[in-house]
N, C-alpha and C positions, 0 to 999 in steps of 0.2 A: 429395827432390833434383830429380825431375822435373817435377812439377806446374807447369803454366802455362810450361813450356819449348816450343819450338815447330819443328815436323818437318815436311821437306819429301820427299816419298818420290814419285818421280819413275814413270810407270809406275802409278800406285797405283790405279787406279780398279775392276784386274780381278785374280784371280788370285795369288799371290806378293804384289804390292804391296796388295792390298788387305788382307790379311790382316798382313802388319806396319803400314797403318793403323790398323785397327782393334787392335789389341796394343798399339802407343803411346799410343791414346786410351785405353787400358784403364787405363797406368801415369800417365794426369791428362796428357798431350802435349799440344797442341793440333795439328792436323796439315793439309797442305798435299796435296790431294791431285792431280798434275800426271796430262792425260791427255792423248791425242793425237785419238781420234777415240770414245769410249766414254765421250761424255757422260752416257748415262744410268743407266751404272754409276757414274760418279764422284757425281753425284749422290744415288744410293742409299749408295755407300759412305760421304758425308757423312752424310746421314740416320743411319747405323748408328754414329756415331763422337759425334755429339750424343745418340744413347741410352745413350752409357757415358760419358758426364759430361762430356766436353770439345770445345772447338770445330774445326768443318773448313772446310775452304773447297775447292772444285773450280777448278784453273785447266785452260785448254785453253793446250797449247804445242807447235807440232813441234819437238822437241832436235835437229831434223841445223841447226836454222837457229839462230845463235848471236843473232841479233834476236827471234827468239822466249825463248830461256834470257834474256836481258836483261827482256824482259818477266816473265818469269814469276820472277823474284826482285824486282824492283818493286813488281808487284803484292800480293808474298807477306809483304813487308815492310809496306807499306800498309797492309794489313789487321790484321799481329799484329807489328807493330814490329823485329823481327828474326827471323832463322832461326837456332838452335841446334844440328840436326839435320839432317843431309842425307844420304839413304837413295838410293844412284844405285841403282836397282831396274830400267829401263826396261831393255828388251831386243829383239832379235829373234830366233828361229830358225829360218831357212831353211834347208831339203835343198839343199843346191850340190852335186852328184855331179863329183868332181874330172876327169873326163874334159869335162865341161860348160860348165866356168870358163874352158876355152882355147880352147873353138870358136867362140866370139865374144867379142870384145874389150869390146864395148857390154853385156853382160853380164854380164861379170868387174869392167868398172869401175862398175858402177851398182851391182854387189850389195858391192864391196869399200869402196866408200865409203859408201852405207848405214851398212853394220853398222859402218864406221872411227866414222861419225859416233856412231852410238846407244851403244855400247860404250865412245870414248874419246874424242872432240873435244868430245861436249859432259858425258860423267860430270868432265872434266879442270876443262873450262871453269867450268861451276857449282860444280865443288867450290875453286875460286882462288881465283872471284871473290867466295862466303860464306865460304868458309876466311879469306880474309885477315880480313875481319870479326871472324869469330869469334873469331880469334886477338887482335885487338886487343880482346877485350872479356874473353878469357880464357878462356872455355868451347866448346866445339866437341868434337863428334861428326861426322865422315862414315864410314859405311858401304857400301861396293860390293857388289853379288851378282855373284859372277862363277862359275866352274864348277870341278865336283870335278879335271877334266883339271890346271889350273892350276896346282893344289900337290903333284902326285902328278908332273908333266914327262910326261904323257902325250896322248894322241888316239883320236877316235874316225873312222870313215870318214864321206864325206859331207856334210859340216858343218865344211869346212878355212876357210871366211871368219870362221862364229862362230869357231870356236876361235880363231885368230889373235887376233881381236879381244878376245877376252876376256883371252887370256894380257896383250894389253898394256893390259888393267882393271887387271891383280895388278901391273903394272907402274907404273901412276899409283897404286895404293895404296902402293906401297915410296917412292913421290919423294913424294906428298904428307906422308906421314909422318914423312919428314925434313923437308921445308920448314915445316910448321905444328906441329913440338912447340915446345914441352911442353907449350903450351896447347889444342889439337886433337890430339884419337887418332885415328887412321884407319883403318879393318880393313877385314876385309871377309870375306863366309859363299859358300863355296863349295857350291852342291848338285848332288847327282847328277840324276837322271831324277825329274821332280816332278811334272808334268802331262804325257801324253805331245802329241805334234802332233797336229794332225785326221790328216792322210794315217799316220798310225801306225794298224797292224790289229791288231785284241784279240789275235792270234795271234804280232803283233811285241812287242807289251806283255808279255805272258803270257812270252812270251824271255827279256827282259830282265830280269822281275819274277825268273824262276827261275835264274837267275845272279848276285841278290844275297843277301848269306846272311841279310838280314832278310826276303827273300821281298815286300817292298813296296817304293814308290815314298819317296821322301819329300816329307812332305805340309807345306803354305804353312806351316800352323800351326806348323811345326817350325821353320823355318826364320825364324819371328816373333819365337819362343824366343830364338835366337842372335842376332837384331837388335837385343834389347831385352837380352840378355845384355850387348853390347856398347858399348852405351848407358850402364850402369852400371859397367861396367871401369872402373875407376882405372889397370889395370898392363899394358894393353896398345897398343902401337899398331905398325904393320905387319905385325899378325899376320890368322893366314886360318885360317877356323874349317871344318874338312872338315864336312860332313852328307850322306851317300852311301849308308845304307842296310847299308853293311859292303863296296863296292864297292873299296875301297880296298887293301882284306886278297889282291884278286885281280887278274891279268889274265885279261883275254879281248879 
């Protein structure tokens, strides 16, 4: 059913996104790998996606600029004649310490619109503007990564612009999914702590790890799993797939 279908996985060049590349080229995809400044990883991750049988192509796009996501479906089409699949993966996670957000305005607004942009102006935008496509051709996948917080109604400290921002990810997942059925499914895989940040210390990691009850992070790999699980759903659409490690079972 997949072979010679065509994926665009936004983000994809490093990390999380690379690793649902290389998974979708694994199931015959051909895939689109968008990056922002990590050209020579996307490149590598091409190379890696043409040694499991199928074609990739590297675009360079900044998503907060909606002339760049216009390019970067142009060109994606160009190349492999339609998108099928659209994996909104891109992200940021910046420490914003909520006492920080309100001591300068120029601060609060640079970091609030960022992450508005990465998270939902442009996961919304790209997924409308192939959505509607796909719809009219009949098949369509988009899948959002957005965070374990989302479907649990919870938060963590320190990180209130991402959260924000991602909650209204799970929010453009419930409205695309009404607006493009029956012929587009929409979901989306929520993970917990996957890679930690640089400024995180073996000793903040080590915390965290011991407060979940699988005692690990959850890794890209896993999270490929449920992208490509998704991909093949027949019976799902507005649903949010948790992967947290067993974080979920607790507060703290």
């Amino acid at each position: 059913m997949l072979k010679g279908k065509v994926a665009l996985v936004t983000g994809g060049a490093r990390r999380i996104g690379r690793q649902i590349a290389l998974r979708l080229a694994e199931e015959g995809i051909d895939v689109v790998v968008n990056y922002r400044r990590s050209r020579e990883e996307a490149l590598e991750t091409v190379r890696a996606i043409a040694e499991r049988g199928a074609r990739g192509l590297a675009l360079q796009a900044d998503l907060v600029k909606l002339a760049d996501c216009d390019s970067l479906i142009q060109k994606a089409v160009a190349e492999f004649g339609q998108i099928d699949i659209l994996v909104n993966n891109a992200s940021e996670f910046p420490k914003t310490p909520f006492e920080r957000l309100f001591l300068n305005r120029e601060f609060y607004e640079g970091t609030f619109d960022q992450l508005a942009s990465i998270h939902m102006k442009a996961p919304f935008y790209l997924a409308g503007k192939i959505g509607m496509d796909m719809k009219q051709r009949g098949w369509g996948r988009i899948i959002n990564i957005t965070d374990r917080c989302t479907i649990k109604g919870t938060a963590y400290k320190d990180y209130g612009p991402y959260l924000i921002t991602k909650y209204g990810l799970y929010g453009i997942t419930q409205v695309l999914a009404e607006e493009l059925a029956p012929e587009v499914l929409v979901n989306a895989v929520a993970p917990a702590l996957v890679i930690a940040p640089e400024d995180f210390s073996p000793e903040e990691i080590q915390q965290i790890r011991e407060k979940l009850p699988l005692k690990h992070e959850v890794t890209p790999e896993e999270i490929a799993e449920e992208v490509v699980h998704l991909v093949k759903s027949k019976g799902k659409t507005g649903s949010t797939i948790l992967i947290d490690a067993g974080a979920g079972v607790r507060t703290f």
